[in-house]
Each structure stands twice: as structure tokens, then as C-alpha cells.
FIGUTOR-699356 format. One record per atom (N, C-alpha, C, O): residue number from 0; z, x, y; residue in three letters; atom name. Coordinates in nm, 2 decimals. Example, Ala and Ser with C-alpha at 12.3 -4.5 7.8 and 13.67 -1.06 7.14 Angstrom:
BEGIN
 num     up   east  north residuo atomo
   0   0.78   1.32  -0.57     ALA     N
   0   0.78   1.23  -0.45     ALA    CA
   0   0.78   1.32  -0.33     ALA     C
   0   0.85   1.42  -0.33     ALA     O
   1   0.71   1.28  -0.22     SER     N
   1   0.71   1.37  -0.11     SER    CA
   1   0.79   1.29   0.00     SER     C
   1   0.80   1.34   0.11     SER     O
This chain:
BEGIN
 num     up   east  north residuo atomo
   0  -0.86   2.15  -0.40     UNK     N
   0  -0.78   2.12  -0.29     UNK    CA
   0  -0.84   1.99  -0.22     UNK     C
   0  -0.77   1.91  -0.16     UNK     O
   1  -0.97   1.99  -0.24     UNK     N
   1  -1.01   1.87  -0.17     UNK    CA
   1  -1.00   1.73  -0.22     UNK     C
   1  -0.99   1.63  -0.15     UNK     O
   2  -1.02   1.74  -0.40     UNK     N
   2  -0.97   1.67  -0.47     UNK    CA
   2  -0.83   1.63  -0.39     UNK     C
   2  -0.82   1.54  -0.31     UNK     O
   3  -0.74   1.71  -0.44     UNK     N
   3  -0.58   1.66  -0.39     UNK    CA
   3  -0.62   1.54  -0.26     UNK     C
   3  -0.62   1.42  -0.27     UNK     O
   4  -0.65   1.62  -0.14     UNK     N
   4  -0.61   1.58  -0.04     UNK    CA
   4  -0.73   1.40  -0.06     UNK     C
   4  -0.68   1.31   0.01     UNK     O
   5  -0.84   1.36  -0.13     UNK     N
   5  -0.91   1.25  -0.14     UNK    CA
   5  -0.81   1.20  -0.25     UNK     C
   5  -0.89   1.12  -0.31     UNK     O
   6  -0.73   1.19  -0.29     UNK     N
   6  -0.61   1.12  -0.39     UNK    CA
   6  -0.50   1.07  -0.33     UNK     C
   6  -0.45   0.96  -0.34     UNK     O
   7  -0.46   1.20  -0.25     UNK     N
   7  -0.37   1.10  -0.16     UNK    CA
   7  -0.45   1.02  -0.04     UNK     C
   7  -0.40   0.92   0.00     UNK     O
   8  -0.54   1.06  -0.01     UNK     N
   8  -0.55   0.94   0.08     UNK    CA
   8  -0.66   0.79   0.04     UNK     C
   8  -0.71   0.71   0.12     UNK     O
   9  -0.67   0.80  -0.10     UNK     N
   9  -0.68   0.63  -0.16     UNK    CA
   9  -0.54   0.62  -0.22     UNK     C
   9  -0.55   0.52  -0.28     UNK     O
  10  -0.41   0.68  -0.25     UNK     N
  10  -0.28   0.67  -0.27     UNK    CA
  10  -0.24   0.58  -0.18     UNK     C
  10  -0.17   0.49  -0.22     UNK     O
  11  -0.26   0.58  -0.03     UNK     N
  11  -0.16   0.56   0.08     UNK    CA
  11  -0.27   0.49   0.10     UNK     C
  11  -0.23   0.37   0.09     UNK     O
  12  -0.39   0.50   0.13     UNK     N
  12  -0.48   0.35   0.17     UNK    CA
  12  -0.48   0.22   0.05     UNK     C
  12  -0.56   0.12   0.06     UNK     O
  13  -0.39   0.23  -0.05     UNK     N
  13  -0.36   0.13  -0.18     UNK    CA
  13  -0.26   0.10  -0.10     UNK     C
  13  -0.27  -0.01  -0.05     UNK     O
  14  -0.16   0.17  -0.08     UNK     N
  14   0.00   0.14  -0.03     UNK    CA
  14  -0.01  -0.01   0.06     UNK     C
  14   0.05  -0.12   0.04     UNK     O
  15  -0.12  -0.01   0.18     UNK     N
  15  -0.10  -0.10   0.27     UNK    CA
  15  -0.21  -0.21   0.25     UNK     C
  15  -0.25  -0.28   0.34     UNK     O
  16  -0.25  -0.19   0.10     UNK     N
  16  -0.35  -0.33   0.11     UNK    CA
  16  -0.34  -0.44   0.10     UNK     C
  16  -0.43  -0.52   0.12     UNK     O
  17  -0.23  -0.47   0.07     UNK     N
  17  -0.18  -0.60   0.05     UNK    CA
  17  -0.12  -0.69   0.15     UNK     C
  17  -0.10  -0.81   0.16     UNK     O
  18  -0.08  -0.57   0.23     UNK     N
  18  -0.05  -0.61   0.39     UNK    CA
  18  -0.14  -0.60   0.44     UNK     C
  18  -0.11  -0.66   0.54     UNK     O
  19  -0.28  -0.56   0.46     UNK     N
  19  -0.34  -0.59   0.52     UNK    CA
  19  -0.44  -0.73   0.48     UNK     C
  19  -0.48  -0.82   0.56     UNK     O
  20  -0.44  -0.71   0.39     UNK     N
  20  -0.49  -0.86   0.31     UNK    CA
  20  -0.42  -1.01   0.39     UNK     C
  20  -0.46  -1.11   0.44     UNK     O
  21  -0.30  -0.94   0.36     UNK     N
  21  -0.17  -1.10   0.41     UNK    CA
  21  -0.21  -1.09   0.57     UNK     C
  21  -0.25  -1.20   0.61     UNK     O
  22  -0.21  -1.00   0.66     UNK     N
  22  -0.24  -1.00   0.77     UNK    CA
  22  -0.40  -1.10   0.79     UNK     C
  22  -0.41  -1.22   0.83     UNK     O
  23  -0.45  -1.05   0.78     UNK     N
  23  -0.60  -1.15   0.77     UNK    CA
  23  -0.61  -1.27   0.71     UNK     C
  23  -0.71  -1.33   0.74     UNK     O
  24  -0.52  -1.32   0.62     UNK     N
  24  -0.51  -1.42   0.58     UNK    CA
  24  -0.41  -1.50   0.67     UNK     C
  24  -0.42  -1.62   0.69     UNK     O
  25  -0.32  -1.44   0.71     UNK     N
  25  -0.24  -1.53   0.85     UNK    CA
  25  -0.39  -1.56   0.96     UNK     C
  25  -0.43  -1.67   1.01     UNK     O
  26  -0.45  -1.45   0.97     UNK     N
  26  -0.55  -1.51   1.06     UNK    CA
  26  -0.68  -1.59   1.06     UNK     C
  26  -0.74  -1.62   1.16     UNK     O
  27  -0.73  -1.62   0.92     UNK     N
  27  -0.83  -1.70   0.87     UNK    CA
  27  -0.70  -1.87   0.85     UNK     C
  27  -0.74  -1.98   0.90     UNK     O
  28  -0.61  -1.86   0.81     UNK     N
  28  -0.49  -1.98   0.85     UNK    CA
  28  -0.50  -1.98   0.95     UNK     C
  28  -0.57  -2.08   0.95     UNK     O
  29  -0.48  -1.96   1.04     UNK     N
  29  -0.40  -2.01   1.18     UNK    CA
  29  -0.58  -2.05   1.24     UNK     C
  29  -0.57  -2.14   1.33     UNK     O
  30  -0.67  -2.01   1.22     UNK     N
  30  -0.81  -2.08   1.23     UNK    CA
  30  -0.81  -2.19   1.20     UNK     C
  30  -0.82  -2.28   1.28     UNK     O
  31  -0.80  -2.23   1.06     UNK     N
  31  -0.86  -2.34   0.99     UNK    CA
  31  -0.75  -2.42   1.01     UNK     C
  31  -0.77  -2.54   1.01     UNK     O
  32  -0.63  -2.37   1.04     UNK     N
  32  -0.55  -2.53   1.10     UNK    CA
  32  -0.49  -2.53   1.20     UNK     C
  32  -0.38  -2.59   1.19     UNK     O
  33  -0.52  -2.48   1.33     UNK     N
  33  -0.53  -2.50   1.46     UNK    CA
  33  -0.66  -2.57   1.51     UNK     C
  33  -0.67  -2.67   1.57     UNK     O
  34  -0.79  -2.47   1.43     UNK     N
  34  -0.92  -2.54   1.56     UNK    CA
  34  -0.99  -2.66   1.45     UNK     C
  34  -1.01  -2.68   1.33     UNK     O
  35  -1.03  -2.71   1.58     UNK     N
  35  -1.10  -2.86   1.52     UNK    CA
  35  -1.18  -2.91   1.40     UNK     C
  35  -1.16  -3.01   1.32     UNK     O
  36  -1.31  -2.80   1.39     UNK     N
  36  -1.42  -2.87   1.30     UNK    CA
  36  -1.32  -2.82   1.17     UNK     C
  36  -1.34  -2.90   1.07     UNK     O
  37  -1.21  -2.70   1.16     UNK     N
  37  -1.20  -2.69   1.03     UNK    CA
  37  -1.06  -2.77   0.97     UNK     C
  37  -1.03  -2.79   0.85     UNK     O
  38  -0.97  -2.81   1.09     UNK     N
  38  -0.81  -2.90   1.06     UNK    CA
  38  -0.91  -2.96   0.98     UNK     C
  38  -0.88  -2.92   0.87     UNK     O
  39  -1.02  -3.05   0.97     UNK     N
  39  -0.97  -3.19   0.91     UNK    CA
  39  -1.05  -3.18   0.75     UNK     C
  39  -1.08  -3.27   0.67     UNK     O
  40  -1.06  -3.01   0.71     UNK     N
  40  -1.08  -3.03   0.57     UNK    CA
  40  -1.01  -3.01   0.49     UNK     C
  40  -0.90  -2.99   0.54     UNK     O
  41  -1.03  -2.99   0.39     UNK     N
  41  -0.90  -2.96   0.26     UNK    CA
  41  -0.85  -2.79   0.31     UNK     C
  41  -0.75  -2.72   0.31     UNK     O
  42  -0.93  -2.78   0.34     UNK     N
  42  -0.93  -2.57   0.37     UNK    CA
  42  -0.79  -2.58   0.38     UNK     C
  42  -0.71  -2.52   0.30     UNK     O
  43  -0.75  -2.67   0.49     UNK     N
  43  -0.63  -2.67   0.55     UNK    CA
  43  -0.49  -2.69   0.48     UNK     C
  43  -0.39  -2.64   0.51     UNK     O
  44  -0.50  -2.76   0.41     UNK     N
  44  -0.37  -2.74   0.30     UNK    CA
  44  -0.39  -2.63   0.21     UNK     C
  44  -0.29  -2.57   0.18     UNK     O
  45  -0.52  -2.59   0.16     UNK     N
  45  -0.52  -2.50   0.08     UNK    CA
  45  -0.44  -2.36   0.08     UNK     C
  45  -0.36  -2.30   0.02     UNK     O
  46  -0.52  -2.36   0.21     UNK     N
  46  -0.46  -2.21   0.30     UNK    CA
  46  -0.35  -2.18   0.34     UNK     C
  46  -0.29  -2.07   0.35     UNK     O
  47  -0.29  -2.36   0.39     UNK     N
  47  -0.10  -2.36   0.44     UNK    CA
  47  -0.04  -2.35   0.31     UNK     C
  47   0.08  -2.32   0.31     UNK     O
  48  -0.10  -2.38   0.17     UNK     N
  48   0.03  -2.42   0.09     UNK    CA
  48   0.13  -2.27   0.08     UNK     C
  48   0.25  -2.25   0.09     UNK     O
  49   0.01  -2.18   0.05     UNK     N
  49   0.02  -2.02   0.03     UNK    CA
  49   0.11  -1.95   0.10     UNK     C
  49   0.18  -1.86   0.05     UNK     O
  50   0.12  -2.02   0.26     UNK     N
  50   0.14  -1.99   0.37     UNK    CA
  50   0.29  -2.01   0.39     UNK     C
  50   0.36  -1.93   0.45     UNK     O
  51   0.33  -2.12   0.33     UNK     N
  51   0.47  -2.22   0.32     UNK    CA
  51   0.53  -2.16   0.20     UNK     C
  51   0.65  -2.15   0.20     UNK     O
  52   0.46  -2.12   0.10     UNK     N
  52   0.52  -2.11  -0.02     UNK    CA
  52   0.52  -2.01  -0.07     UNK     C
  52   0.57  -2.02  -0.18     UNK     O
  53   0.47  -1.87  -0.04     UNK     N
  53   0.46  -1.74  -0.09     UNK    CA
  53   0.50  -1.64  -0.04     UNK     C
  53   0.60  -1.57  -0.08     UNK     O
  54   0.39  -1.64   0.11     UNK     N
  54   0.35  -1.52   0.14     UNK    CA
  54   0.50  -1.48   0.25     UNK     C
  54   0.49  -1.36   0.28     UNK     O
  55   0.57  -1.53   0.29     UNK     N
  55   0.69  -1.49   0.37     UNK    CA
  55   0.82  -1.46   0.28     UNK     C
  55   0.92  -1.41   0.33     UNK     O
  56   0.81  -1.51   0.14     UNK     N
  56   0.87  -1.43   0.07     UNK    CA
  56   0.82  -1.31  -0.02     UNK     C
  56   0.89  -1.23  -0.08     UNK     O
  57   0.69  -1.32  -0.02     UNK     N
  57   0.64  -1.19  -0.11     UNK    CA
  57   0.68  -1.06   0.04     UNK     C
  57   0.76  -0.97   0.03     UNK     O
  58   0.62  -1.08   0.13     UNK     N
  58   0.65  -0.95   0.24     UNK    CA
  58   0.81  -0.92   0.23     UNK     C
  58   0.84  -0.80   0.21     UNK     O
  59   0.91  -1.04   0.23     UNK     N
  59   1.00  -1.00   0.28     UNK    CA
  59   1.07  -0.90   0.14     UNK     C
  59   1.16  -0.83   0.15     UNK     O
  60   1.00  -0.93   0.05     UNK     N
  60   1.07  -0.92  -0.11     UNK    CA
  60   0.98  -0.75  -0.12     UNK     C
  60   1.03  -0.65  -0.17     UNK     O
  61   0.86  -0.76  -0.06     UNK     N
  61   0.83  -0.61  -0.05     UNK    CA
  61   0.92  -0.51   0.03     UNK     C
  61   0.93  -0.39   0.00     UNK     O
  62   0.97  -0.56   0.15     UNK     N
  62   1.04  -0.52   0.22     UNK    CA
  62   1.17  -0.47   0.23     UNK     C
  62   1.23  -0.40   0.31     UNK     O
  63   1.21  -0.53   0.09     UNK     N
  63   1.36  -0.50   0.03     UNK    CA
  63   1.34  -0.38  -0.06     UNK     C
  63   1.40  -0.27  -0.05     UNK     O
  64   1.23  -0.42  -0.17     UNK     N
  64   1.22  -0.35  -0.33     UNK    CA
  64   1.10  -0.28  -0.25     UNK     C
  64   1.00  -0.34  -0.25     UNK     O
  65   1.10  -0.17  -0.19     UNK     N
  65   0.92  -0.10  -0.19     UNK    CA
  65   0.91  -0.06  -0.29     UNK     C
  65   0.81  -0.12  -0.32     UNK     O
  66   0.95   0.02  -0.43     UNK     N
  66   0.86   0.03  -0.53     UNK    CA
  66   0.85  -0.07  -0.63     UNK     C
  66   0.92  -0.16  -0.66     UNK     O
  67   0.73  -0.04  -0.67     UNK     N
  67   0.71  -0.11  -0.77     UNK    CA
  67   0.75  -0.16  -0.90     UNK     C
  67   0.72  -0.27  -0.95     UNK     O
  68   0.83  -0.03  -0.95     UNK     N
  68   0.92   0.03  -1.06     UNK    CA
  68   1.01  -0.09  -1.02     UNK     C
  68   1.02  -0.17  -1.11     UNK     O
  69   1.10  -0.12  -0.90     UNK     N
  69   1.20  -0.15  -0.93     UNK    CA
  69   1.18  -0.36  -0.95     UNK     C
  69   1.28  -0.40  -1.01     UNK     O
  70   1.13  -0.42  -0.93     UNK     N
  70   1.06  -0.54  -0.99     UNK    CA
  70   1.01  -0.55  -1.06     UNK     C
  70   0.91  -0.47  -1.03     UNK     O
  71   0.99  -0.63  -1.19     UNK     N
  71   0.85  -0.70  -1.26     UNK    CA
  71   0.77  -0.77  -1.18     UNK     C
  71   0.81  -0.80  -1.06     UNK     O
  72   0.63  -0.80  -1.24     UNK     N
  72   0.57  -0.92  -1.14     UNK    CA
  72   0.64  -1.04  -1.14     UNK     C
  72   0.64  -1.11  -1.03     UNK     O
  73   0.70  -1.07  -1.24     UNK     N
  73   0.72  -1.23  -1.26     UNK    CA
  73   0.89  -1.23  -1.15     UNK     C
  73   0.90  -1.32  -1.06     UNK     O
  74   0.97  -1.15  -1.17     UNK     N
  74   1.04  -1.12  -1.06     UNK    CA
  74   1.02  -1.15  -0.97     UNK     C
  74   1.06  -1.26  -0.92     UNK     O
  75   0.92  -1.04  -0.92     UNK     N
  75   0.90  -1.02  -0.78     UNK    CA
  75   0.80  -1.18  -0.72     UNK     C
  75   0.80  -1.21  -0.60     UNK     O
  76   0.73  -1.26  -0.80     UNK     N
  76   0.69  -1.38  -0.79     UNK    CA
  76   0.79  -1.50  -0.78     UNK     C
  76   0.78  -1.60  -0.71     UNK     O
  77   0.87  -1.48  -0.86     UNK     N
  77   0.97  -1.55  -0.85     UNK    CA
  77   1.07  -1.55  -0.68     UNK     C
  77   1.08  -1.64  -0.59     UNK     O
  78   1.13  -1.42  -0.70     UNK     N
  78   1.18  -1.40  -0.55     UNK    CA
  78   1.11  -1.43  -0.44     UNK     C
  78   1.16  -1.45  -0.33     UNK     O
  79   0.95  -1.43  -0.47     UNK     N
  79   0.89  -1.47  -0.31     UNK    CA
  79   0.89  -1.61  -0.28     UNK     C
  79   0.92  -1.65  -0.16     UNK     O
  80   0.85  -1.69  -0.40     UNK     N
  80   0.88  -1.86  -0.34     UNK    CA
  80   1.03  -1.87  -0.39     UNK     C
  80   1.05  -1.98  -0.44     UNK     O
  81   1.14  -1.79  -0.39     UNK     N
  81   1.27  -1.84  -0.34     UNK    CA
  81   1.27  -1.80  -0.23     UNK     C
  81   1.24  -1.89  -0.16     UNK     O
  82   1.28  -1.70  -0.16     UNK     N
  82   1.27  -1.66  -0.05     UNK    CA
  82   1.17  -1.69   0.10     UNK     C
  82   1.20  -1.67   0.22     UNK     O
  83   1.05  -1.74   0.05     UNK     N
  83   0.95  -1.79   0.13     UNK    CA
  83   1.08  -1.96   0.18     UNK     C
  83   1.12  -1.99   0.29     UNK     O
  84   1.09  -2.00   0.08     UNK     N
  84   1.14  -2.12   0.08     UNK    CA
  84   1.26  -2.13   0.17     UNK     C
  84   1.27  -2.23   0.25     UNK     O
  85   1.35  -2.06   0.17     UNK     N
  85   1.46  -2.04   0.27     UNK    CA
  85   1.41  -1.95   0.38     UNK     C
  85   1.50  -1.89   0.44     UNK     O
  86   1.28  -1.94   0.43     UNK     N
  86   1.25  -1.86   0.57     UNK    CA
  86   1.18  -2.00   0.63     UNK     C
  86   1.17  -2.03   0.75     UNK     O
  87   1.13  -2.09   0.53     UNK     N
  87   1.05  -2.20   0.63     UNK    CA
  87   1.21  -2.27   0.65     UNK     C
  87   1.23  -2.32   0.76     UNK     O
  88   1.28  -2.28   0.58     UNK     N
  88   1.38  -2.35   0.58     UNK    CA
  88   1.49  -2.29   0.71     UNK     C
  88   1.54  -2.38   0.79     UNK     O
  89   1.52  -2.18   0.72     UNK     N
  89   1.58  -2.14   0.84     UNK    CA
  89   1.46  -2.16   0.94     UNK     C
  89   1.48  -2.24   1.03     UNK     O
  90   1.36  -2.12   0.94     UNK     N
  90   1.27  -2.11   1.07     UNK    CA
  90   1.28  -2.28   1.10     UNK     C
  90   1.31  -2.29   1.22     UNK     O
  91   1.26  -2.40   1.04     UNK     N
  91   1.25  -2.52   1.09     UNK    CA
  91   1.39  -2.58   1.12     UNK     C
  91   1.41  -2.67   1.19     UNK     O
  92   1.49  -2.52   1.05     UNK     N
  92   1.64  -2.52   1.17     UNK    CA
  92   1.61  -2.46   1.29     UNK     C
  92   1.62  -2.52   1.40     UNK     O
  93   1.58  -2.34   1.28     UNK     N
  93   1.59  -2.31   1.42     UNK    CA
  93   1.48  -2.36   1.52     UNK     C
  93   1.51  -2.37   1.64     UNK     O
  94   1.40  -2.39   1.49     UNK     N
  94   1.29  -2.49   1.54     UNK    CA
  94   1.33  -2.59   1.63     UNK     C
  94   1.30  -2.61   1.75     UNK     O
  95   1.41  -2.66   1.54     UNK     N
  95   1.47  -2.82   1.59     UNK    CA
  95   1.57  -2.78   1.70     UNK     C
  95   1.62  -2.88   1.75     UNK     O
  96   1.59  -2.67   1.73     UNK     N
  96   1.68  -2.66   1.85     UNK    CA
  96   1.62  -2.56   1.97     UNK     C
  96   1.69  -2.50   2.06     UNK     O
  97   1.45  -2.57   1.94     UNK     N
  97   1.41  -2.45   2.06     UNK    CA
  97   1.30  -2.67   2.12     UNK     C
  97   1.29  -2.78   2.06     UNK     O
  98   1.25  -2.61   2.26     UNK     N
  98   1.22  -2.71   2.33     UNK    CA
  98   1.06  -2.72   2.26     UNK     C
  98   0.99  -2.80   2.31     UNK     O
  99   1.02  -2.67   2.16     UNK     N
  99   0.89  -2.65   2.10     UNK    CA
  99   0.90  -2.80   1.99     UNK     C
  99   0.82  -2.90   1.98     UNK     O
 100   1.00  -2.78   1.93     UNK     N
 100   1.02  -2.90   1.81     UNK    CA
 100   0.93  -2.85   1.74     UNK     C
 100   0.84  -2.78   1.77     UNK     O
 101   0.97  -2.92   1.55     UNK     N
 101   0.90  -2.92   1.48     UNK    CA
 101   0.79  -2.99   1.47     UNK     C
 101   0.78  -3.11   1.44     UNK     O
 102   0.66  -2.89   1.50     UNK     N
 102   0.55  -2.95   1.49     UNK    CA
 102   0.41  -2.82   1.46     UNK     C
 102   0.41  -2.70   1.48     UNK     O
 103   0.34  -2.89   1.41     UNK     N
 103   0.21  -2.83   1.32     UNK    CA
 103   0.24  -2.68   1.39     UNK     C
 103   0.31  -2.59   1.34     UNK     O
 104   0.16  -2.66   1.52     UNK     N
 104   0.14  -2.54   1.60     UNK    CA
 104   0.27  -2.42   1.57     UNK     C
 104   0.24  -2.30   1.54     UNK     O
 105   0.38  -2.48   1.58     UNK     N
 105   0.49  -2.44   1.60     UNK    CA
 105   0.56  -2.37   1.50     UNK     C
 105   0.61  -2.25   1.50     UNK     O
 106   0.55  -2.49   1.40     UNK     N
 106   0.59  -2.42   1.25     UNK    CA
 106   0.48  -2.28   1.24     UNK     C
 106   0.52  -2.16   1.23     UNK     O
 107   0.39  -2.30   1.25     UNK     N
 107   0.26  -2.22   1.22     UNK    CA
 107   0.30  -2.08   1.29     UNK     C
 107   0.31  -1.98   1.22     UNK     O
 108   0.30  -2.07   1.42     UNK     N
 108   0.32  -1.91   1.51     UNK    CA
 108   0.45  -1.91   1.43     UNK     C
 108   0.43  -1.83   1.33     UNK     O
 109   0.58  -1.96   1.42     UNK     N
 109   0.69  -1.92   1.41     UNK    CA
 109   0.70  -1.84   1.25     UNK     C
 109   0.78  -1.75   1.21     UNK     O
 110   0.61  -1.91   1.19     UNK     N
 110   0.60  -1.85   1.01     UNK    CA
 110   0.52  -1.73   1.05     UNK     C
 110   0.58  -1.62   1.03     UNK     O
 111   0.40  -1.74   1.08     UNK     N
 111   0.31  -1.63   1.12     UNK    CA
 111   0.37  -1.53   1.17     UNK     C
 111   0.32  -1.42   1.14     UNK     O
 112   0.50  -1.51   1.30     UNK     N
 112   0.52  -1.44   1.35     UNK    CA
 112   0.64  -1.35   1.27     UNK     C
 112   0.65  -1.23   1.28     UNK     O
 113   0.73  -1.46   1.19     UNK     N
 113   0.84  -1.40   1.12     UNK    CA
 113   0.72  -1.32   0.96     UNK     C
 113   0.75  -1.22   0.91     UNK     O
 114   0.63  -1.38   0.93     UNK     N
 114   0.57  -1.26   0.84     UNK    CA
 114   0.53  -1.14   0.85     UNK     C
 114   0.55  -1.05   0.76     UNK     O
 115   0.46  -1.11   0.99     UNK     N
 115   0.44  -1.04   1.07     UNK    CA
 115   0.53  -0.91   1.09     UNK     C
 115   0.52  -0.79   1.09     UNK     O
 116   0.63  -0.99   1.10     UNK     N
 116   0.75  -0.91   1.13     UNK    CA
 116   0.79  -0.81   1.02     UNK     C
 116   0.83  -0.70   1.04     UNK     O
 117   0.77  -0.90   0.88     UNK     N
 117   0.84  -0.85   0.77     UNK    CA
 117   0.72  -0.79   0.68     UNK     C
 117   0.75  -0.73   0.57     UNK     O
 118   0.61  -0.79   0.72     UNK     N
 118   0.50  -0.71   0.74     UNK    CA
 118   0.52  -0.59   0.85     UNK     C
 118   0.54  -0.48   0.79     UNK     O
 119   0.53  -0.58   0.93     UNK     N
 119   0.56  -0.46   1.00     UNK    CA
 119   0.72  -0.33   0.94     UNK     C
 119   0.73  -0.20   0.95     UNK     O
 120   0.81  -0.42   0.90     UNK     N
 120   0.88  -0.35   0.82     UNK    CA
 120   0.88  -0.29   0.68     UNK     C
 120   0.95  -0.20   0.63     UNK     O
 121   0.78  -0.36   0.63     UNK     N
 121   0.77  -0.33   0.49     UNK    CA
 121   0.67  -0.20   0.51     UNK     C
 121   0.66  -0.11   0.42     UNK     O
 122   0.58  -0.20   0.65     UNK     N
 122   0.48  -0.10   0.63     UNK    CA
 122   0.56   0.01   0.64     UNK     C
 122   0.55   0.11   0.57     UNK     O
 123   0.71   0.00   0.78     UNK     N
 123   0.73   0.18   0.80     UNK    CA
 123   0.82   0.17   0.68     UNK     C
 123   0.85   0.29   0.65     UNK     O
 124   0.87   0.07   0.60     UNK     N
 124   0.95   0.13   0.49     UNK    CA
 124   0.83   0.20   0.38     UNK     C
 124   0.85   0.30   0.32     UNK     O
 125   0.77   0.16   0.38     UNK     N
 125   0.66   0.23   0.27     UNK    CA
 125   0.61   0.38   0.33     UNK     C
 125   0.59   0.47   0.25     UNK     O
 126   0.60   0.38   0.45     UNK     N
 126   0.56   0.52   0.50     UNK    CA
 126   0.66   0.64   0.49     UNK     C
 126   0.61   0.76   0.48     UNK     O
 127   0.80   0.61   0.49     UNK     N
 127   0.91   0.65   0.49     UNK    CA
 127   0.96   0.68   0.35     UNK     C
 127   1.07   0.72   0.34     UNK     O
């Protein structure tokens, strides 16, 4: 019995590691290219390219498909930079029409916040 119950809970503490991973990685980003000593090294593209090109379509693509079964990797890789790609792409339309304008800061909360988002859905879809 104790077995069981220590199986499911490294079952369900696997389920949200990747979201938690992506969460902490929005916030080691938004460090290294907001504050000063670290904007002006490479860190900073390194960390945005991921940022622009992945990780807002992998959440959102988890957030559709929760199992696993139902994508391959290469799929499900595939679908995240098509989809990451059309969320920076709507977010910097809608950008250009809030009084913020497209700029570093901006793009940055507004990506962060729409991941966030699609991170918080993907978790109660997974709990559910």
C-alpha cells in the first residue's frame, strides 16, 4: 500500500515538471534581459531565442494534446515552433495597438504572461 501510494505521487510530481521547469526559465529570462550587468551578454539571445521560438507553443500544444500517446515528439516539436510563432505574432499585433508599443520590456511580460497562462491551463487540464 505504501508502495502504491509513493508511485503515484512521483506519477503526478513527473506530470508538472516541465511546467515547472518552463516557469523558472521565464524567470531566469526576464532576469538576464531586463537587468543590466546581464542584457549585454550573449546569455540574452540565448535564453530569448527559446523564449520566441518554442516555449509558447510547446505549453500551448501541451494544453491541447495532454497525453502523450496522442503526439510523437517530432509532432509535438514541430507544432510548438508553428504555434510559438503565431502567439509572438498575434501578441506583437496586439502590441502595436496597446500605449506600451512594441518594445523589448513589453514583448517580454506580454510573451511571459500569455505562457503563463497556457501554463496554468495545461496544469488543471492535466489534473483533470
Amino acid at each position: 500500500m505504501i508502495g502504491e501510494i509513493s508511485t503515484i505521487s512521483k506519477k503526478s510530481g513527473m506530470k508538472f515538471l516541465d511546467l515547472g521547469i518552463i516557469v523558472v526559465y521565464i524567470l531566469i529570462t526576464t532576469v538576464f534581459i531586463l537587468f543590466t550587468p546581464f542584457n549585454e551578454t550573449i546569455f540574452r539571445a540565448v535564453l530569448g531565442f527559446p523564449l520566441i521560438f518554442f516555449i509558447p507553443g510547446y505549453v500551448c500544444t501541451s494544453a491541447l494534446f495532454t497525453r502523450s500517446q496522442e503526439l510523437d515528439a517530432l509532432e509535438r516539436i514541430a507544432l510548438s515552433i508553428g504555434l510559438s510563432i503565431c502567439i509572438v505574432i498575434f501578441t506583437g499585433f496586439l502590441l502595436n495597438y496597446t500605449p506600451f508599443g512594441i518594445r523589448v520590456p513589453s514583448i517580454l511580460f506580454s510573451l511571459s504572461a500569455v505562457t503563463l497562462i497556457f501554463t496554468a491551463v495545461c496544469a488543471v487540464r492535466r489534473v483533470s
